[in-house]
PyMOL Python script that loads the backbone (N, CA, C, O; Angstrom):
from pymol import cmd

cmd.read_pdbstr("""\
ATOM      1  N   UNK A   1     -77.481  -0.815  27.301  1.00  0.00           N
ATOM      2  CA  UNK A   1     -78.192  -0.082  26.260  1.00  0.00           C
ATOM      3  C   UNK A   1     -77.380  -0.135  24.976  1.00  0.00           C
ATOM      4  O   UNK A   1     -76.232   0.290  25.101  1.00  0.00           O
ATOM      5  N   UNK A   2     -77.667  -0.489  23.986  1.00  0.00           N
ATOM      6  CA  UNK A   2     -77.136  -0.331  22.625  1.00  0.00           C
ATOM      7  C   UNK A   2     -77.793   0.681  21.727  1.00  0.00           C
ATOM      8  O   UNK A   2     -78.868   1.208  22.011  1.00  0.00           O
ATOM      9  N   UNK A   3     -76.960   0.989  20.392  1.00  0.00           N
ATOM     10  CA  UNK A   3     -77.027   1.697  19.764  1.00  0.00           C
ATOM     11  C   UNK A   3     -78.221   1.868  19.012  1.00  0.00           C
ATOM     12  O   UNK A   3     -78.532   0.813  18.460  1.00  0.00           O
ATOM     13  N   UNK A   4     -79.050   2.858  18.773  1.00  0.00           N
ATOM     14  CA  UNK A   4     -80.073   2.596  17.909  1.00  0.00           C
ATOM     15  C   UNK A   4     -79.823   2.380  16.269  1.00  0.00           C
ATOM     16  O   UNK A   4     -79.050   3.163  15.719  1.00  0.00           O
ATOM     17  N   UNK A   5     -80.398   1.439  15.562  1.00  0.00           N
ATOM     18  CA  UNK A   5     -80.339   1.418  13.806  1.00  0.00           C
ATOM     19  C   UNK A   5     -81.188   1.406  13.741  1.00  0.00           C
ATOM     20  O   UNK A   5     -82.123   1.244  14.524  1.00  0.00           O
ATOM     21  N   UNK A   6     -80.997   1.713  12.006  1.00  0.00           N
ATOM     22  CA  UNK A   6     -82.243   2.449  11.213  1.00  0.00           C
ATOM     23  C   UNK A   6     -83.025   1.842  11.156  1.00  0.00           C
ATOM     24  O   UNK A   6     -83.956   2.517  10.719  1.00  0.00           O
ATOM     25  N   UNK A   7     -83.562   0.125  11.460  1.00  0.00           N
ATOM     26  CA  UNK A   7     -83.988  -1.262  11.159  1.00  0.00           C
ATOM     27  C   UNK A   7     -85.177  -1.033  12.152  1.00  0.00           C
ATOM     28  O   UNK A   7     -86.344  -1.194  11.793  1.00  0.00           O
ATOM     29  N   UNK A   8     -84.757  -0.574  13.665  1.00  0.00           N
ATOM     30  CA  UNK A   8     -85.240  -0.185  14.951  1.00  0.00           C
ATOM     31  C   UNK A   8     -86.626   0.115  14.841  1.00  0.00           C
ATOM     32  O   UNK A   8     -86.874   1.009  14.032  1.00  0.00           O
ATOM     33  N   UNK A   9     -87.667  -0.424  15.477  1.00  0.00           N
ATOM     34  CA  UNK A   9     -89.002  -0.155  15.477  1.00  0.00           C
ATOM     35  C   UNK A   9     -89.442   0.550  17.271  1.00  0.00           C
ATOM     36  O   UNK A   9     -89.482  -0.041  18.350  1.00  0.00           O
ATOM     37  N   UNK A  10     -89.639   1.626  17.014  1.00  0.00           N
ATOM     38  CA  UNK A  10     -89.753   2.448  18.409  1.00  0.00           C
ATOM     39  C   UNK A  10     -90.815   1.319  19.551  1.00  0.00           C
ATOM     40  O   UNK A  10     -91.784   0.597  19.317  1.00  0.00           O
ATOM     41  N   UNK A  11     -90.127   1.603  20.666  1.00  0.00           N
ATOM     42  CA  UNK A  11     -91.191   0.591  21.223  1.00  0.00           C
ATOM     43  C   UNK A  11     -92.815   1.082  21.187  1.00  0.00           C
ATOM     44  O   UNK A  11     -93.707   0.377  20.717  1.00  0.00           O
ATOM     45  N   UNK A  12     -93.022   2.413  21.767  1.00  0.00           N
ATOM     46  CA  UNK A  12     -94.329   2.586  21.418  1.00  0.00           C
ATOM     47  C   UNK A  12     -95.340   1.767  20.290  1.00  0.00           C
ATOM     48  O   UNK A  12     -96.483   1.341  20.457  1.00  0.00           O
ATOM     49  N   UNK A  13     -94.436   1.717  19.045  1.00  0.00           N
ATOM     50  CA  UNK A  13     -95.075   0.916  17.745  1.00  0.00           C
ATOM     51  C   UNK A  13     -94.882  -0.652  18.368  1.00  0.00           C
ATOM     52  O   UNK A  13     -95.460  -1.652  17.943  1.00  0.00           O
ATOM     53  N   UNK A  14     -94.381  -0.624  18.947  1.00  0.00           N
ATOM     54  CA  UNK A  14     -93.795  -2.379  19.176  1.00  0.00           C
ATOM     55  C   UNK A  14     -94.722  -2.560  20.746  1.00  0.00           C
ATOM     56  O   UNK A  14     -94.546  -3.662  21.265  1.00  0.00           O
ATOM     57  N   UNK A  15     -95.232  -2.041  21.165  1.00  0.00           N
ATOM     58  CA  UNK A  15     -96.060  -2.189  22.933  1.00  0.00           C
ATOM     59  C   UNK A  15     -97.697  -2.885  21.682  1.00  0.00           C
ATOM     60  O   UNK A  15     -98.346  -3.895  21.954  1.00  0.00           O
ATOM     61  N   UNK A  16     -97.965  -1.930  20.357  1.00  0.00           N
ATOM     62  CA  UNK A  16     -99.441  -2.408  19.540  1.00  0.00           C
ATOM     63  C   UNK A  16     -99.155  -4.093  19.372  1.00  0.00           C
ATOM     64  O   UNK A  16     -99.928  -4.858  19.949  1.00  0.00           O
ATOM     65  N   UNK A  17     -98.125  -4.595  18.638  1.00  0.00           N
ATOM     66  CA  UNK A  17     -98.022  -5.936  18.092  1.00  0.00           C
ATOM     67  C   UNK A  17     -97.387  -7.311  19.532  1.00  0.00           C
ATOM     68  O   UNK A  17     -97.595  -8.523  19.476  1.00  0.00           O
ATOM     69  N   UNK A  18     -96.572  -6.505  20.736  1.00  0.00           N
ATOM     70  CA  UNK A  18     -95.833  -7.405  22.029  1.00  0.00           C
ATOM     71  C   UNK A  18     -97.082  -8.672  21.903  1.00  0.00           C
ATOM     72  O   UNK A  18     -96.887  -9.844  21.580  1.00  0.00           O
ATOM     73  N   UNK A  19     -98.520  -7.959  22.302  1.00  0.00           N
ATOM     74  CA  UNK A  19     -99.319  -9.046  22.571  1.00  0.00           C
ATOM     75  C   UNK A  19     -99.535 -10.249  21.608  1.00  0.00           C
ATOM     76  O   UNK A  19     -99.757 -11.434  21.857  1.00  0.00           O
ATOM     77  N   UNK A  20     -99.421  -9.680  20.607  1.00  0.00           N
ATOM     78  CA  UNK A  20     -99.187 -11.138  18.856  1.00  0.00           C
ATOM     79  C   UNK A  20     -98.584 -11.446  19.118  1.00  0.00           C
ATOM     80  O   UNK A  20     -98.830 -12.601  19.465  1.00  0.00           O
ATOM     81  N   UNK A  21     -97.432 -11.130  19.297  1.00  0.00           N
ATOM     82  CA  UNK A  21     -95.796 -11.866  19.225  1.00  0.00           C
ATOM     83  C   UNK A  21     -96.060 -12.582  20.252  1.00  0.00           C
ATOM     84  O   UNK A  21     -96.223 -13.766  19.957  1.00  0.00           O
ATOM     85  N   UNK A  22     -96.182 -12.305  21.502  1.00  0.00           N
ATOM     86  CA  UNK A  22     -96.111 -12.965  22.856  1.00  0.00           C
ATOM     87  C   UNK A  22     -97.222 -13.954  22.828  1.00  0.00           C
ATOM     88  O   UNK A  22     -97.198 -14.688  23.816  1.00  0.00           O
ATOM     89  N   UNK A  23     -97.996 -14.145  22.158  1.00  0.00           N
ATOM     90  CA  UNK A  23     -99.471 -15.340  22.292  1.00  0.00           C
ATOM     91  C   UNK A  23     -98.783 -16.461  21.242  1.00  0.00           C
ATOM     92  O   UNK A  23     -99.559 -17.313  20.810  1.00  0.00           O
ATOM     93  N   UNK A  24     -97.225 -16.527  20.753  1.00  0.00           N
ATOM     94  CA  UNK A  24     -96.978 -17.580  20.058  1.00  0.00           C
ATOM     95  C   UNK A  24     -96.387 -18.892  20.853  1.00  0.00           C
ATOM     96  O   UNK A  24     -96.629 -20.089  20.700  1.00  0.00           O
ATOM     97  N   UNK A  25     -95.353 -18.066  21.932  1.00  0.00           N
ATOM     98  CA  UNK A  25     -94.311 -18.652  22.860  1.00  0.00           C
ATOM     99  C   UNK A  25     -95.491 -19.245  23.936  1.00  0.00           C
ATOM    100  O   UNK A  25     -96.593 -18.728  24.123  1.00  0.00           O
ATOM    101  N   UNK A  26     -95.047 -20.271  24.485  1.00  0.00           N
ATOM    102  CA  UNK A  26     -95.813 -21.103  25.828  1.00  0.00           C
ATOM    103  C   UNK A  26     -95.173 -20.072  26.998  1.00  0.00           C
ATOM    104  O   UNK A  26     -94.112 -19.448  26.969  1.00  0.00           O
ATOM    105  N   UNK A  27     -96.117 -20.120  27.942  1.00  0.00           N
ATOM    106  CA  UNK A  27     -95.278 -19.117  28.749  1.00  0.00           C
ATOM    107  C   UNK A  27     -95.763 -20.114  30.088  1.00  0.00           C
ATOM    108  O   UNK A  27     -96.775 -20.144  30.788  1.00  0.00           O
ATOM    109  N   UNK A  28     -94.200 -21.081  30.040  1.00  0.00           N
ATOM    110  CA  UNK A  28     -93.490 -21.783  31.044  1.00  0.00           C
ATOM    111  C   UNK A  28     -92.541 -20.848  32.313  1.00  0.00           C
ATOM    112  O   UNK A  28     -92.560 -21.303  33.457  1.00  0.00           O
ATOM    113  N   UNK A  29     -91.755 -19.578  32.036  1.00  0.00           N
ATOM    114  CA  UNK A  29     -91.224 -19.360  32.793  1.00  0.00           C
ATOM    115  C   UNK A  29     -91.332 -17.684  32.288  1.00  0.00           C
ATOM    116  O   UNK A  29     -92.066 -17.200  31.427  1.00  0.00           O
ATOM    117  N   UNK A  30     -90.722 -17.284  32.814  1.00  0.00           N
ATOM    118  CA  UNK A  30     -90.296 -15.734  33.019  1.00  0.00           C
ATOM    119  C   UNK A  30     -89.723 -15.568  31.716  1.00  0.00           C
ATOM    120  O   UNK A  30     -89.044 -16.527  31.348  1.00  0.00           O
ATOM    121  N   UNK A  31     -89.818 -14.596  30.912  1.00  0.00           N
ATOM    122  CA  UNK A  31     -88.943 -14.603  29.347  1.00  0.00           C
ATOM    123  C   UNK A  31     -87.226 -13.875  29.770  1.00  0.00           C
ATOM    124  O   UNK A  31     -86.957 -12.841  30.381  1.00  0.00           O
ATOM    125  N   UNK A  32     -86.480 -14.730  29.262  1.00  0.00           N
ATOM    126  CA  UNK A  32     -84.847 -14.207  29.416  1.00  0.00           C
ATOM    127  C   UNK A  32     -84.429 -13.079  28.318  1.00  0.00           C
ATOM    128  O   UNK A  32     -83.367 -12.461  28.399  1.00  0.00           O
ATOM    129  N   UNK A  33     -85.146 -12.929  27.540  1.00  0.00           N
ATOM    130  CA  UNK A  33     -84.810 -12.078  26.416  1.00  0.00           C
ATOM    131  C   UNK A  33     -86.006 -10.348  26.235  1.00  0.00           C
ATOM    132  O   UNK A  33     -87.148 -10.806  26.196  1.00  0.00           O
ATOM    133  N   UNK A  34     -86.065  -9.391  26.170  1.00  0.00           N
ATOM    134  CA  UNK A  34     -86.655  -8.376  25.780  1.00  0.00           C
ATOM    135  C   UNK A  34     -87.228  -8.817  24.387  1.00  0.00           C
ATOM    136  O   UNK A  34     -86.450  -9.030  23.457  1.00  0.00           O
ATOM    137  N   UNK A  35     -88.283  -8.924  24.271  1.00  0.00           N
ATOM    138  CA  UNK A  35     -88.802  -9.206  22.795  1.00  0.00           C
ATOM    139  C   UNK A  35     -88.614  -8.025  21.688  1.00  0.00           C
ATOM    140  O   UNK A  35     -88.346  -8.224  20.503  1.00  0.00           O
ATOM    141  N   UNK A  36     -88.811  -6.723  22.325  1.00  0.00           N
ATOM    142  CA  UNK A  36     -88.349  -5.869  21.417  1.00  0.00           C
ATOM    143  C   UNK A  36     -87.085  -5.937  20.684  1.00  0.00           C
ATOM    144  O   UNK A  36     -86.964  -5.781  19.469  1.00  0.00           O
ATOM    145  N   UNK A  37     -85.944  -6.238  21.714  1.00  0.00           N
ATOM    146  CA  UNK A  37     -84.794  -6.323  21.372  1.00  0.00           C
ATOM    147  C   UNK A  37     -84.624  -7.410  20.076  1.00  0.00           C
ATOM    148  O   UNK A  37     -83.905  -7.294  19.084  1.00  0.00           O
ATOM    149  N   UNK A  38     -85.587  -8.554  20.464  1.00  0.00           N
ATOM    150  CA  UNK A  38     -85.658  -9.589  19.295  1.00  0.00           C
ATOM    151  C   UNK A  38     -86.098  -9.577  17.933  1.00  0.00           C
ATOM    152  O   UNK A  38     -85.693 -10.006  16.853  1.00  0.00           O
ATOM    153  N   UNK A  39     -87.295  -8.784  18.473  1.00  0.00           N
ATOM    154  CA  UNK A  39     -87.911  -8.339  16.842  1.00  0.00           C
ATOM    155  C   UNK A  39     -87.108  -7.400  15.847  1.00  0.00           C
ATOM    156  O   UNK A  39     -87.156  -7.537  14.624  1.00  0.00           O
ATOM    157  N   UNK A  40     -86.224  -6.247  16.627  1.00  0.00           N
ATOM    158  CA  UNK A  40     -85.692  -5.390  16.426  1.00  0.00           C
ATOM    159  C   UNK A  40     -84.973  -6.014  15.429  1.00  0.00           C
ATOM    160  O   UNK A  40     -85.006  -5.760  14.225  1.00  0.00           O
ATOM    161  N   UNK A  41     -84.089  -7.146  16.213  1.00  0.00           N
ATOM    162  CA  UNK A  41     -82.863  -7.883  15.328  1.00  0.00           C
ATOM    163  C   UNK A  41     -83.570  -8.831  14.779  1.00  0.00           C
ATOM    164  O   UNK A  41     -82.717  -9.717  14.838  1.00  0.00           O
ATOM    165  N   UNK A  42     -84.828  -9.524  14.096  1.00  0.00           N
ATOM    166  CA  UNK A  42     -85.121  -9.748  12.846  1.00  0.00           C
ATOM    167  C   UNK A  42     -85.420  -8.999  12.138  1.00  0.00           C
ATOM    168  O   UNK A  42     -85.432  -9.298  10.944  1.00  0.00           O
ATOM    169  N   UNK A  43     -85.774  -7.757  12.544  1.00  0.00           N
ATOM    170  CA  UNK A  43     -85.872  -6.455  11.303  1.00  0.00           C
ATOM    171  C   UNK A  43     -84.377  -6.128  10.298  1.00  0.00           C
ATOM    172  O   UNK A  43     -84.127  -5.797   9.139  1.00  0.00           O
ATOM    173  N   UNK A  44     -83.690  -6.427  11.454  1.00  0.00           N
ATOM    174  CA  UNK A  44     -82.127  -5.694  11.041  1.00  0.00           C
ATOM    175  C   UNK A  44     -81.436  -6.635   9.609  1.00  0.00           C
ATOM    176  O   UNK A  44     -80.746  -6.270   8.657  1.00  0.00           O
ATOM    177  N   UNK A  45     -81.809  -7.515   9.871  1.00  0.00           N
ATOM    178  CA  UNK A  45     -81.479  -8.169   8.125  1.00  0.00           C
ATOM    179  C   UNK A  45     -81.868  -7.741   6.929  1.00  0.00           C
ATOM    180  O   UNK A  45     -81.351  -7.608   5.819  1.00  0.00           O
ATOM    181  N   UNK A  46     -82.892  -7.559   7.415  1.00  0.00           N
ATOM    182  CA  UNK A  46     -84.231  -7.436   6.331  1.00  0.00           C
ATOM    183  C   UNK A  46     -84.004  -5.960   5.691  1.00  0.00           C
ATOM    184  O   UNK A  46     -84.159  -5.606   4.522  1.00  0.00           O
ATOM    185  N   UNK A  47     -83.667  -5.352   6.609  1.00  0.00           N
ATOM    186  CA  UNK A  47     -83.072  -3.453   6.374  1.00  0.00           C
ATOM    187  C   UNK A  47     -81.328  -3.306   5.685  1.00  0.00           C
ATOM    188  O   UNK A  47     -80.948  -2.583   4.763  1.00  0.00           O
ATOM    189  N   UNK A  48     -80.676  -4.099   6.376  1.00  0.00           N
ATOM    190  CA  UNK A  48     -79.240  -4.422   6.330  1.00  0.00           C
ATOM    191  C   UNK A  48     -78.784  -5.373   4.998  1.00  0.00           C
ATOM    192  O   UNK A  48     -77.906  -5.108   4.176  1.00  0.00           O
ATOM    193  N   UNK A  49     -79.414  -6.226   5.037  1.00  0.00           N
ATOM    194  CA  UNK A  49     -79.181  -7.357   3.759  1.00  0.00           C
ATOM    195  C   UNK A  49     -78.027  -8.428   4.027  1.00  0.00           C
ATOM    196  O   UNK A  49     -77.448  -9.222   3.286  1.00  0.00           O
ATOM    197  N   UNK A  50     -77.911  -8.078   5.624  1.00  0.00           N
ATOM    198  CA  UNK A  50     -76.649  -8.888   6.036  1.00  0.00           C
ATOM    199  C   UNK A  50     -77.346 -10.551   6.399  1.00  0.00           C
ATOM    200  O   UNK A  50     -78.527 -10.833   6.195  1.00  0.00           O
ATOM    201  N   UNK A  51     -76.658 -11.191   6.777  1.00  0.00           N
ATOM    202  CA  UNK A  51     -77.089 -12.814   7.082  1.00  0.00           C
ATOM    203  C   UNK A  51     -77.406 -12.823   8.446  1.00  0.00           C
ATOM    204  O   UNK A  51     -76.731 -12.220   9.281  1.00  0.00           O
ATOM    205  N   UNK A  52     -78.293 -13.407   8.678  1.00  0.00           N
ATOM    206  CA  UNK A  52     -78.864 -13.701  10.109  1.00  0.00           C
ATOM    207  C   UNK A  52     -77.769 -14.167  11.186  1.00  0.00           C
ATOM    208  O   UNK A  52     -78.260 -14.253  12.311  1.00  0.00           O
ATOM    209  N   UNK A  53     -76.874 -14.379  11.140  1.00  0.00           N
ATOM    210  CA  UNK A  53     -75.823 -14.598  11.069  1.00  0.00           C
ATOM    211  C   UNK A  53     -74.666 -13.572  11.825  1.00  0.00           C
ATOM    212  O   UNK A  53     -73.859 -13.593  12.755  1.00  0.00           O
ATOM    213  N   UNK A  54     -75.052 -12.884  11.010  1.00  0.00           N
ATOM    214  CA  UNK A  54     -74.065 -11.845  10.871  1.00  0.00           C
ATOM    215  C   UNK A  54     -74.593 -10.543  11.846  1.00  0.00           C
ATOM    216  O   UNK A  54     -74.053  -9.464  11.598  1.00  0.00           O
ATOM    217  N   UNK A  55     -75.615 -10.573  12.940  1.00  0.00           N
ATOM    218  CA  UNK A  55     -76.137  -9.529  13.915  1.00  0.00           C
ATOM    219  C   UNK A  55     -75.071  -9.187  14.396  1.00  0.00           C
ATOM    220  O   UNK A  55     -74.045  -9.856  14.527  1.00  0.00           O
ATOM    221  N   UNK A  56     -75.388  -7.557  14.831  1.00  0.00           N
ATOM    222  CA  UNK A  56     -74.048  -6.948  15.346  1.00  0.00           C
ATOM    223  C   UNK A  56     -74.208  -7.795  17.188  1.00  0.00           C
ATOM    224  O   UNK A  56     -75.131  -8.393  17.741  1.00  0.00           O
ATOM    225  N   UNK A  57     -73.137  -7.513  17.512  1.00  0.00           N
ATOM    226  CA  UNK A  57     -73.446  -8.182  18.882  1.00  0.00           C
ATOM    227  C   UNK A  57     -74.171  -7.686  19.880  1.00  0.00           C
ATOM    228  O   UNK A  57     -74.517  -8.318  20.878  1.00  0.00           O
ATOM    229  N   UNK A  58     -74.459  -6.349  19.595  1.00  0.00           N
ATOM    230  CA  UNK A  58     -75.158  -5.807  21.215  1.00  0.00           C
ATOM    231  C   UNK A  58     -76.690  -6.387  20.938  1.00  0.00           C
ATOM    232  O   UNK A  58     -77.476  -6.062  21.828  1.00  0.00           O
ATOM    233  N   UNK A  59     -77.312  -7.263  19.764  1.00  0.00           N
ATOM    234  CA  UNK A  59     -78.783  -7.611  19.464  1.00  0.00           C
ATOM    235  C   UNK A  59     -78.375  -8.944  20.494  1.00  0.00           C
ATOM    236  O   UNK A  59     -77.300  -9.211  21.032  1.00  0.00           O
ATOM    237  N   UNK A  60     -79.829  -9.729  20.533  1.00  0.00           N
ATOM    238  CA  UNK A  60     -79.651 -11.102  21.652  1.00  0.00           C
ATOM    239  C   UNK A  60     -79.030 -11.629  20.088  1.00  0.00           C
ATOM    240  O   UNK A  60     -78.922 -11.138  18.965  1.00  0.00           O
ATOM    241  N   UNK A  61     -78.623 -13.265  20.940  1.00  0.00           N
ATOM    242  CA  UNK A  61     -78.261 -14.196  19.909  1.00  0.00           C
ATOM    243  C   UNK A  61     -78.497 -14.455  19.065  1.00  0.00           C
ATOM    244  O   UNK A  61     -79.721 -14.351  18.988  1.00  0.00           O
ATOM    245  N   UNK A  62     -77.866 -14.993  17.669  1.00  0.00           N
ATOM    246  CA  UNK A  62     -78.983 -15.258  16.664  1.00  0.00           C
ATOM    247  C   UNK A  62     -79.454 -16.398  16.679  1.00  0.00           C
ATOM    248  O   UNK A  62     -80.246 -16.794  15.825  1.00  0.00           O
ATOM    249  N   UNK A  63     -79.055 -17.067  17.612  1.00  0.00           N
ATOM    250  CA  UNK A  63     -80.261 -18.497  17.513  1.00  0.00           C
ATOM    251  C   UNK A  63     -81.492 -17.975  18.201  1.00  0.00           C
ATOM    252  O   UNK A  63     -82.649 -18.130  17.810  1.00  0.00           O
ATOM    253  N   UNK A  64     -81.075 -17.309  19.323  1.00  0.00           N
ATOM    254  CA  UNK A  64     -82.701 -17.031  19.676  1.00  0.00           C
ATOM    255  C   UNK A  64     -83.465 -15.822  19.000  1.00  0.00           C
ATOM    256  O   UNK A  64     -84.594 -15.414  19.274  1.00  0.00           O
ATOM    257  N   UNK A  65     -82.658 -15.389  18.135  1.00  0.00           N
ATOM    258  CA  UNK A  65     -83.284 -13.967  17.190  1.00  0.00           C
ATOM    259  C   UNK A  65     -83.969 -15.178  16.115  1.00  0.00           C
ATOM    260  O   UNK A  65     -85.189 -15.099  15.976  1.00  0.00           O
ATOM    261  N   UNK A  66     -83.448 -15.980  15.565  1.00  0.00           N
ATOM    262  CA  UNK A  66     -84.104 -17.079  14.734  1.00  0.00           C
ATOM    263  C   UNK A  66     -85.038 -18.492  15.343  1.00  0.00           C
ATOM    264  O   UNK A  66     -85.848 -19.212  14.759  1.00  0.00           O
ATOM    265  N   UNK A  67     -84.563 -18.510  16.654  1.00  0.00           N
ATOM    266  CA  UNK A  67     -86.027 -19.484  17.374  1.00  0.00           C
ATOM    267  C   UNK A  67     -87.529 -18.937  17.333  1.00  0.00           C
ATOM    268  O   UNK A  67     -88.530 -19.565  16.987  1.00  0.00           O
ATOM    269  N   UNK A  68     -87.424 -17.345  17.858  1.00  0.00           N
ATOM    270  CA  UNK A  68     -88.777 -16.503  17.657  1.00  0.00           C
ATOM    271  C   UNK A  68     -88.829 -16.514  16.686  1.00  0.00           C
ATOM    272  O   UNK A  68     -89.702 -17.368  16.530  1.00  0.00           O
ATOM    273  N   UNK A  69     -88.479 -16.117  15.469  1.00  0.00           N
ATOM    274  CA  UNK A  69     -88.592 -15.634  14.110  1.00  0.00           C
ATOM    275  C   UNK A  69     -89.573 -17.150  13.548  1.00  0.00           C
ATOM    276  O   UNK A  69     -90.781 -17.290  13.354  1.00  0.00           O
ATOM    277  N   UNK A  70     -88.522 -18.017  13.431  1.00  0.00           N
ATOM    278  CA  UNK A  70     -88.955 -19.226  13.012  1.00  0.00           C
ATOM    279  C   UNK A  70     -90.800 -19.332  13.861  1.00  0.00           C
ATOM    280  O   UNK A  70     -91.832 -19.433  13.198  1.00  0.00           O
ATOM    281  N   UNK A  71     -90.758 -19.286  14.983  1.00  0.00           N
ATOM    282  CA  UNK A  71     -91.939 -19.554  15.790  1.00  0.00           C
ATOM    283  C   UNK A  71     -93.235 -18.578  15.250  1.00  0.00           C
ATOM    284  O   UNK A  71     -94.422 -18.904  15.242  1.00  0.00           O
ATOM    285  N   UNK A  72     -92.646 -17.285  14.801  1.00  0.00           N
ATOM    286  CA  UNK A  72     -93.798 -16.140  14.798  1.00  0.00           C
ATOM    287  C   UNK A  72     -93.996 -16.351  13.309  1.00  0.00           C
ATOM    288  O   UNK A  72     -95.010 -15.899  12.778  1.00  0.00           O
ATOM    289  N   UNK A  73     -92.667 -17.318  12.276  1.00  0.00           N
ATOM    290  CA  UNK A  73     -93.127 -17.532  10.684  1.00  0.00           C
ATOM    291  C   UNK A  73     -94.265 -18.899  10.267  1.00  0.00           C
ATOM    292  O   UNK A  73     -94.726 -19.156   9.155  1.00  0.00           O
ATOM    293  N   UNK A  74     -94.549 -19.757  11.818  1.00  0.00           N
ATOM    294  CA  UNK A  74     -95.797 -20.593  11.611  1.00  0.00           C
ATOM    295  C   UNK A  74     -96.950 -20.329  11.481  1.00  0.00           C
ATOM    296  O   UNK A  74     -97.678 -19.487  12.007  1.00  0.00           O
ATOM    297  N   UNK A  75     -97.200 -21.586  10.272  1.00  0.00           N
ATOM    298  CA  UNK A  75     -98.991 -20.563   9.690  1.00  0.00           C
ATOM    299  C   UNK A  75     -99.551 -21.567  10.821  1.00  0.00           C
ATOM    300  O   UNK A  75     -98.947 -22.530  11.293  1.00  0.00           O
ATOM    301  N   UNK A  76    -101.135 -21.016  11.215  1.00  0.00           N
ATOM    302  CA  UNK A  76    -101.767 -21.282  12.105  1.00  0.00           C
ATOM    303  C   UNK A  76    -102.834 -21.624  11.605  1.00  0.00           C
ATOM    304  O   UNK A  76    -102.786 -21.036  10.525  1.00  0.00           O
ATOM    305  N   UNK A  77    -104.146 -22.381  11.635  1.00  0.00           N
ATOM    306  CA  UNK A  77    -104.765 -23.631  10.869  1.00  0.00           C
ATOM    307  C   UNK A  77    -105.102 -22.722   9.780  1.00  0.00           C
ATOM    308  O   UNK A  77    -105.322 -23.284   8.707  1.00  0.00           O
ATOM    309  N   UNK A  78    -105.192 -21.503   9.797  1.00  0.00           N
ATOM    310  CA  UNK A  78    -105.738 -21.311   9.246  1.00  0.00           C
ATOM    311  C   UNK A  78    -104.799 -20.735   7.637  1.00  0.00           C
ATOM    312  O   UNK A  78    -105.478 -20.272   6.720  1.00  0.00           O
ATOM    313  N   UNK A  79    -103.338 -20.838   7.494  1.00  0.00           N
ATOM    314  CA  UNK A  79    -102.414 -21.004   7.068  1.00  0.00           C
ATOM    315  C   UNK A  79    -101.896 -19.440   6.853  1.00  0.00           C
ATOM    316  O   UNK A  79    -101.516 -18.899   5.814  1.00  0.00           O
ATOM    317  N   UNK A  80    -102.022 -18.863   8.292  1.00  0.00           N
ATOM    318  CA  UNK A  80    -101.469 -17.007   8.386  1.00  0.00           C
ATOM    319  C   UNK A  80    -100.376 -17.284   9.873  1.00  0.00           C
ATOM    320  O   UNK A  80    -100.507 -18.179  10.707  1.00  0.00           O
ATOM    321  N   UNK A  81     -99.716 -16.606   9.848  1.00  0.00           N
ATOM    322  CA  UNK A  81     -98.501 -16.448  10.558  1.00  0.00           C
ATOM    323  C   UNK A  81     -98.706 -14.957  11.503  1.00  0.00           C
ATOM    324  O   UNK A  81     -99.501 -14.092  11.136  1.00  0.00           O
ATOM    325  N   UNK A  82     -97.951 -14.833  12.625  1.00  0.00           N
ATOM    326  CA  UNK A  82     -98.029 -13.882  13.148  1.00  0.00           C
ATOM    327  C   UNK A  82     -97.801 -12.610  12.627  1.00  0.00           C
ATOM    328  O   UNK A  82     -98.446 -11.587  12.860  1.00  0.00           O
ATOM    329  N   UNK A  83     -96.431 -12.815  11.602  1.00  0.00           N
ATOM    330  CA  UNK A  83     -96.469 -11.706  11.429  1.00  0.00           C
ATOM    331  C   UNK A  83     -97.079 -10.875  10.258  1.00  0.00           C
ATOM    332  O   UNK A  83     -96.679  -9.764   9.909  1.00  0.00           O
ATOM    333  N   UNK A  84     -98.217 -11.653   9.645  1.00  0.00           N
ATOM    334  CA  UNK A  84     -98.837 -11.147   8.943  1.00  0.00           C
ATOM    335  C   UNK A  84     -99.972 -10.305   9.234  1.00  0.00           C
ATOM    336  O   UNK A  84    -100.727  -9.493   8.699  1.00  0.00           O
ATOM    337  N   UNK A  85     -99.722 -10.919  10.407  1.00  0.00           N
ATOM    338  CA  UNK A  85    -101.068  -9.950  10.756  1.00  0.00           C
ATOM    339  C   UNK A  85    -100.528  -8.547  11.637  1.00  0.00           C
ATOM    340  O   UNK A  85    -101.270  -7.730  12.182  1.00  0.00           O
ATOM    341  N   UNK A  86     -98.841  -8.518  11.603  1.00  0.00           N
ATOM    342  CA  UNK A  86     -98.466  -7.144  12.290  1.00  0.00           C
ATOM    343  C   UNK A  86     -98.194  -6.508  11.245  1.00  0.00           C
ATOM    344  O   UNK A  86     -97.836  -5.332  11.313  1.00  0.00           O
TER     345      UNK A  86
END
""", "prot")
cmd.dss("prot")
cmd.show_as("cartoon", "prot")
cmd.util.cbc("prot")
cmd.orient("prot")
């Protein structure tokens, strides 16, 4: 369990958008990562102003905090992205 920051989106708010987020990824296997935990830590820049880079360590990795990110920032034919629509 890690610390909560201010960046932190309660899961309750985060159980409305799981299903967006989750209809981007192919779902080949079992997911290794908590998606909350992921979204959480692309929020945390964005709140923080620190470099993607620079996540405190108890968030997942930042390559895979930036593989989703990157994945959920593709526009889709219709040229909208996931997270525009959360």
């Amino acid at each position: 369990m890690r610390q909560p920051y201010a960046s932190d989106i309660s899961r309750e708010k985060f159980e409305d958008i799981c299903p967006l987020l989750q209809s981007v990824r192919k779902r080949t296997r079992s997911p290794k990562v908590d998606l909350h935990e992921v979204f959480c830590a692309a929020l945390y820049p964005l709140r923080s102003g620190c470099q993607g880079r620079m996540l405190p360590r108890d968030f997942p990795k930042w390559r895979t905090v930036h593989s989703h990110f990157a994945k959920w920032s593709e526009p889709n034919q219709d040229g909208i992205n996931v997270l525009d629509h959360t």
